[in-house]
C-alpha positions in Angstrom: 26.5 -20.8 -95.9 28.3 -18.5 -98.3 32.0 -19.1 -99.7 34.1 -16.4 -98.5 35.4 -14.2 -100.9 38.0 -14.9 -103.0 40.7 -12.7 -102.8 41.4 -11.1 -106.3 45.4 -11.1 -105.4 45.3 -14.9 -106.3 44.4 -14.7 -109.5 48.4 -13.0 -110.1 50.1 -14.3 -107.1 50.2 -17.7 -105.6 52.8 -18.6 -103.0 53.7 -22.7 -101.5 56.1 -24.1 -99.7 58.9 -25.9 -101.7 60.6 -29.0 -101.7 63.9 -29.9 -101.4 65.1 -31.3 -104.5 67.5 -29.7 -106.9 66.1 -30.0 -110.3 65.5 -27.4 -112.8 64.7 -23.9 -110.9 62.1 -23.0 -113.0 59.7 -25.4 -111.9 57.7 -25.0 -109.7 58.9 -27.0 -106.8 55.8 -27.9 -104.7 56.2 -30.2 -102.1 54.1 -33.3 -101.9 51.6 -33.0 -101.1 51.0 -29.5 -101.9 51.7 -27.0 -99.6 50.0 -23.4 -100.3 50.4 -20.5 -98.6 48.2 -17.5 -98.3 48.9 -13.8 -99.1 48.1 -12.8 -95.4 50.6 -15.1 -94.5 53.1 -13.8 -96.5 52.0 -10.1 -95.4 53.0 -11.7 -91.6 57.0 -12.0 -93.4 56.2 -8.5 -94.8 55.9 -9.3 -98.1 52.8 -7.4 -99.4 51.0 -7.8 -102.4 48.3 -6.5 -105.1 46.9 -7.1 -108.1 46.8 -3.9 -110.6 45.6 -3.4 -114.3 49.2 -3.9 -116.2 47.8 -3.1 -119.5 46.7 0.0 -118.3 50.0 0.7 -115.8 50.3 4.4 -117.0 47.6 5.4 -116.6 46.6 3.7 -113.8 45.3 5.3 -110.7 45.4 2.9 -107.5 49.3 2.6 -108.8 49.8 6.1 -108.4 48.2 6.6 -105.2 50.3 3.5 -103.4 53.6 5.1 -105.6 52.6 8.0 -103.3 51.8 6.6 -99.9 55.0 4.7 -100.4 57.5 7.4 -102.0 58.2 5.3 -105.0 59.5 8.1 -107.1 62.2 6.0 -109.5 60.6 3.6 -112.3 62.5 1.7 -114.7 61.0 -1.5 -116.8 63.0 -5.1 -117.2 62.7 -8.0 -119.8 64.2 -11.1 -117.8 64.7 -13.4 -121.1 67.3 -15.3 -123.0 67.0 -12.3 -126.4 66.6 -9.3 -124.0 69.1 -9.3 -121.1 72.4 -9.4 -121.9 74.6 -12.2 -120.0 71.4 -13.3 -119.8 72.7 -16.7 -118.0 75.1 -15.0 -115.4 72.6 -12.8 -114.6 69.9 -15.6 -113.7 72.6 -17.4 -111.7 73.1 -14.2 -109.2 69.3 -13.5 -109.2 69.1 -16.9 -107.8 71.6 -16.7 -105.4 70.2 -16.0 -102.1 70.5 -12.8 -101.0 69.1 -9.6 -98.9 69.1 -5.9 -99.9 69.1 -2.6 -97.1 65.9 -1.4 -99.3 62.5 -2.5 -100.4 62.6 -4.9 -103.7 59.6 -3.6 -105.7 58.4 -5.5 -108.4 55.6 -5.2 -110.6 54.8 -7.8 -113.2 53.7 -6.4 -117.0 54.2 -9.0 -119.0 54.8 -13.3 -118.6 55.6 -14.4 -115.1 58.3 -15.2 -112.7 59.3 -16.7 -109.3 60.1 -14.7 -106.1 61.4 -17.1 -103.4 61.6 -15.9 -100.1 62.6 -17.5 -96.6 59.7 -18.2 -93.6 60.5 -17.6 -89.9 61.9 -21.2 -90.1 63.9 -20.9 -93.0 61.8 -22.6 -95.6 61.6 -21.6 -98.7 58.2 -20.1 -100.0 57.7 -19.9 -103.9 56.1 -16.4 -104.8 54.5 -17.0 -108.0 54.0 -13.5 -109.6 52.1 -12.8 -113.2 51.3 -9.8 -115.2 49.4 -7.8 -112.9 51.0 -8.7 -109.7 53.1 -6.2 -107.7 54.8 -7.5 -104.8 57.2 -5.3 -102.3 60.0 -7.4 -100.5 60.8 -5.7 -97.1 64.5 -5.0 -96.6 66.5 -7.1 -95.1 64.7 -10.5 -96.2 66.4 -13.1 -97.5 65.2 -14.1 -101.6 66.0 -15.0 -104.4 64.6 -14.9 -107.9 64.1 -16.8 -111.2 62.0 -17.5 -114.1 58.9 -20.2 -114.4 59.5 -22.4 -117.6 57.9 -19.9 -120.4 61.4 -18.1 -119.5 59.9 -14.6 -119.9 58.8 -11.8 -117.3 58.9 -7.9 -118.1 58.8 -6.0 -114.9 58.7 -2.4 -112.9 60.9 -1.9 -110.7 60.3 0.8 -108.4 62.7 2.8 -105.7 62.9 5.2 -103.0 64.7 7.9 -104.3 67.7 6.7 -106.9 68.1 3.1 -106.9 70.4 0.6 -105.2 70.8 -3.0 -106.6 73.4 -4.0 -104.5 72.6 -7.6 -103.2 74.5 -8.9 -99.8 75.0 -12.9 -100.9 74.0 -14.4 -97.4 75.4 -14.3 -94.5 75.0 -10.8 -94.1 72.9 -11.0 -90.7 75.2 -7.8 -89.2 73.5 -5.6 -91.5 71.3 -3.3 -89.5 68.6 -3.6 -92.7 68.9 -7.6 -91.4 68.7 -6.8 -87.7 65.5 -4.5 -88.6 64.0 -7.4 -90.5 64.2 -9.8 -88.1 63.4 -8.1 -85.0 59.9 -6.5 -86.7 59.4 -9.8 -88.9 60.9 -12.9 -86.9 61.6 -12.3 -83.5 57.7 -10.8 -83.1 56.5 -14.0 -84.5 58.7 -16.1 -82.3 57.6 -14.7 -78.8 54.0 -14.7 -80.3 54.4 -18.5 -80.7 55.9 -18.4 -77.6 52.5 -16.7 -75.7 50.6 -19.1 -77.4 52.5 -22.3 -76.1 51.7 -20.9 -72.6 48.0 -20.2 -72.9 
């Protein structure tokens, strides 16, 4: 029998459920024992994901063709580290606060590594671990957060619709219609899914 393919995606980005505790953010926070979750099932919360050539990310063709399919026309780059952000520790405290944005959060790693963490249709946290060469687009309206692994480094592209927005809604904000959207494609579709499938 042959081993199915191994999706190339993994080798940047690995996602598991997390555990409760409340130790040091940047580690990694698997339960036990290990939970792992796949990249199809995070494409089922919207969160999709590839893997790209970030030391060729100018240049680079398959990134210009889902910039266009997409309408990613703003790009800015981000060093998430002690020497390069200023209020370096504030500004890790809100990225970990959990919150939602009314756009797409677009990230594309260049450099080091980082943790997105983003909630399942139970409201679990799932740990999104992305490195260089991993893009991942958060649909709007999802509730995440973000922070650095322990080598307390990442450099990043963002990328936007049209001029960007960074404003983050600190949850509750589940009257936003960018919410409301969310949950009604994401979370309600999988709940009445479930729901067939308890009655077959």
């Amino acid at each position: 029998m042959v081993a199915p393919a191994k999706d190339p995606r993994e080798e940047v980005i690995q996602a598991w459920y997390m555990d409760d505790t409340d130790e040091d953010q940047r580690l990694p926070h698997h339960r036990e024992p290990k939970e792992f979750v796949s990249l199809d099932q995070l494409a089922e919360l919207g969160v999709l994901s590839w893997k790209l050539d970030a030391d060729n990310h100018e240049t680079d063709a398959e990134l210009k063709k889902i910039r266009e399919e997409r309408g990613y026309s703003y790009v800015d780059l981000i060093e998430v580290c002690p020497e390069k952000l200023p209020n370096y520790e504030e500004k890790i405290k809100s990225f970990f606060e959990e919150h939602l944005h009314t756009d797409e959060e677009i990230r594309y790693c260049l450099g080091g590594s980082g943790y997105f963490d983003v909630r399942d249709h139970n409201d679990h946290w799932i740990r999104v671990w992305v490195k260089k060469g991993g893009m991942i687009v958060l649909p709007a309206g999802i509730y995440h957060r973000f922070t650095l692994d322990t080598d307390n480094y990442i450099k990043a592209m963002r990328l936007f619709v049209g001029d960007p927005v960074w404003t983050p809604f600190n949850r509750p904000h589940d009257h936003l219609p960018a919410r409301k959207e969310y949950v009604q494609a994401f979370v309600s579709k999988d709940d009445s899914a479930r729901a067939v499938d308890a009655a077959a």
